[in-house]
Residue, then its C-alpha position, 0 to 999 in steps of 0.5 A: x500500500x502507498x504511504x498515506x501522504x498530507x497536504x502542503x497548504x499555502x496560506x497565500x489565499x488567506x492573506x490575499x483576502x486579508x489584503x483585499x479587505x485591508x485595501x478597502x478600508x484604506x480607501x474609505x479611510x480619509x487619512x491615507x496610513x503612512x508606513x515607515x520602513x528602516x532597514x540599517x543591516x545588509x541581512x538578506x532576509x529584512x532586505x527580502x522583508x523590506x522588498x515584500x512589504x513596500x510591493x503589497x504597500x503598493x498594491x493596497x495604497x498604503x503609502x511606504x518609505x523604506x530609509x536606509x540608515x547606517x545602524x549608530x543613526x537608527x535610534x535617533x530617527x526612530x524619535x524623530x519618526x515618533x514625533x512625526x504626526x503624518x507617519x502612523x506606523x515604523x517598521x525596523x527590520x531586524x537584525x541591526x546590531x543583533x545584540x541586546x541593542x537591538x531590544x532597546x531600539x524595540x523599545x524605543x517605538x512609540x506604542x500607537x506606531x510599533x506595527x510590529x508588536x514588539x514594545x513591552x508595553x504591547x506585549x505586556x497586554x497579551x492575553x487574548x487572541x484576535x479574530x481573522x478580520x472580516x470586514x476589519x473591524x479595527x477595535x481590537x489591540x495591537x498584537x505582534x504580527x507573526x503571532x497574529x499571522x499564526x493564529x489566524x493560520x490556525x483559524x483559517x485551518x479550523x484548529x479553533x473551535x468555533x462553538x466556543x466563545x472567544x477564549x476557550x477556542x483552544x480549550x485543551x488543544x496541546x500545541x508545541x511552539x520551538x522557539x522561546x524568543x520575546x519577539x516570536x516564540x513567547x507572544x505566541x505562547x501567551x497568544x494560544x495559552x490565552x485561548x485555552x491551549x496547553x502550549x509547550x514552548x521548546x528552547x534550548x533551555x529545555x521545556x516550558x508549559x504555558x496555559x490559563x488557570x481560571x477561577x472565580x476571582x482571576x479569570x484567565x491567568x496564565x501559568x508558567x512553569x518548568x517541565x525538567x524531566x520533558x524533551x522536545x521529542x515529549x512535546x512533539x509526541x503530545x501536540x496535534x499542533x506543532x509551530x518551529x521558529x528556529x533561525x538557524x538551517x542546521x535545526x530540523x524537526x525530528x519527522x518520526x517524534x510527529x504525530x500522524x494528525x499533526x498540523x505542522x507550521x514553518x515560521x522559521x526563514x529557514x526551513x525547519x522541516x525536512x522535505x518530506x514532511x508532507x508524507x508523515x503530517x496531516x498538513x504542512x504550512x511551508x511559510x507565513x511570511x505573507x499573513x505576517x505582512x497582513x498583519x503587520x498592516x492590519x496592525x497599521x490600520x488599529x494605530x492610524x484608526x486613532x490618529 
């Protein structure tokens, strides 16, 4: 008998109609959104990033700069870009130093422009998941757009349950997340764990577990806490949902700890899984990379809504 084989999934369709709706807002909107892009690396994958970005910018009439800047200028301009009332959102294209540097730029963009969801400040609200857009009601808070973009994946693929209210989406899934990052892999954590899910977050330290204990005087509290005796091969035998962030092209996801029914999502630039994932998952999501720039616009959208 033939192997039973999954399928690849792109998600091209779900940002196509992301996109279509963000460009029908832009043109009700009086205030034509203002995007600035700062890229001050000669890394390939932001110069990929900055390329994607000012194209579908274009497509859907939001206006884009991108300002290349040498990496000793960037938090100077950043401040300037802050107080600048015409400019509604900043992008940085990271790395710049790839150092702790780097985290304090993050921190020095404005909440109401950081389109990316990176400042603490934003981060420090995590505890709901937003909703595929329909019809872009932008009343929602900013959320880090690669989190966003993969739980809108998970939406769009029905690993929601939409029965349940907002919440309890996720109750009890079991979803592994390879990568503990404060930029990808912590907010996605909190994101899921926020909806129900027991998340097991995977770095080199070892594994964490992250879920939300409700009571009746502290609805929606989420925990944290160690898992010393657990590898990564536990958390992939457990998940029905597996998300790898790893930035590196030496990491691969060991195929034969994946459960048969596993939806597999590839967040990395690199390639985490090996090329024939296909045939021992369920479904295979090779990129988000064009869901996170829906997001990032979407993102765009809440802060200039409020200028």
């Amino acid at each position: 008998m033939a192997p039973r084989v999954g399928e690849t999934i792109s998600p091209d369709s779900l940002a196509k109609r992301i996109f279509c709706d963000i460009s029908d807002e832009v043109k009700r909107t009086p205030k034509r959104p203002y995007l600035m892009g700062v890229l001050a690396s000669d890394d390939g994958g932001s110069r990929q990033y900055a390329n994607w970005t000012q194209k579908t910018c274009q497509r859907i009439g939001v206006h884009f700069h991108l300002s290349q800047l040498s990496p000793r200028n960037v938090a100077t301009y950043i401040r300037a870009i802050n107080a600048n009332p015409s400019i509604h959102g900043v992008i940085v294209y990271y790395p710049i130093f790839g150092d702790k540097r780097d985290d304090a730029i993050r921190q020095l963009v404005a909440r109401e422009k950081d389109v990316e969801g990176l400042n603490r400040r934003t981060l420090s609200g995590l505890s709901e998941i937003t909703e595929v857009p329909r019809h872009l009601p932008l009343d929602q808070m900013i959320v880090p757009c690669t989190p966003r973009a993969v739980s809108w994946i998970l939406q769009w693929l029905d690993v929601y349950d939409p029965v349940r209210q907002a919440g309890d989406r996720l109750w009890n899934r079991e979803v592994c997340i390879i990568n503990r990052s404060e930029v990808v892999g912590l907010p996605l954590a909190q994101l899921l764990a926020g909806e129900g899910a027991r998340v097991y977050s995977v770095d080199i330290t070892g594994v964490q577990l992250f879920h939300r204990v409700d009571n009746p005087w502290d609805i929606g509290e989420l925990h944290r806490k160690d898992l010393p005796d657990w590898t990564l091969r536990n958390a992939l035998e457990r998940s029905p949902v597996v998300i790898s962030a790893v930035p590196d092209p030496a990491f691969k996801v060991e195929t034969s700890y994946l459960r048969r029914d596993a939806i597999c999502i590839n967040v990395a630039f690199e390639k985490n899984f090996s090329s024939d994932i296909v045939e021992s998952v369920s479904k295979f999501v090779p990129r988000v990379g064009s869901v996170t720039i829906a997001a990032l616009l979407y993102n765009l959208l809440l802060g200039s809504s409020g200028c």
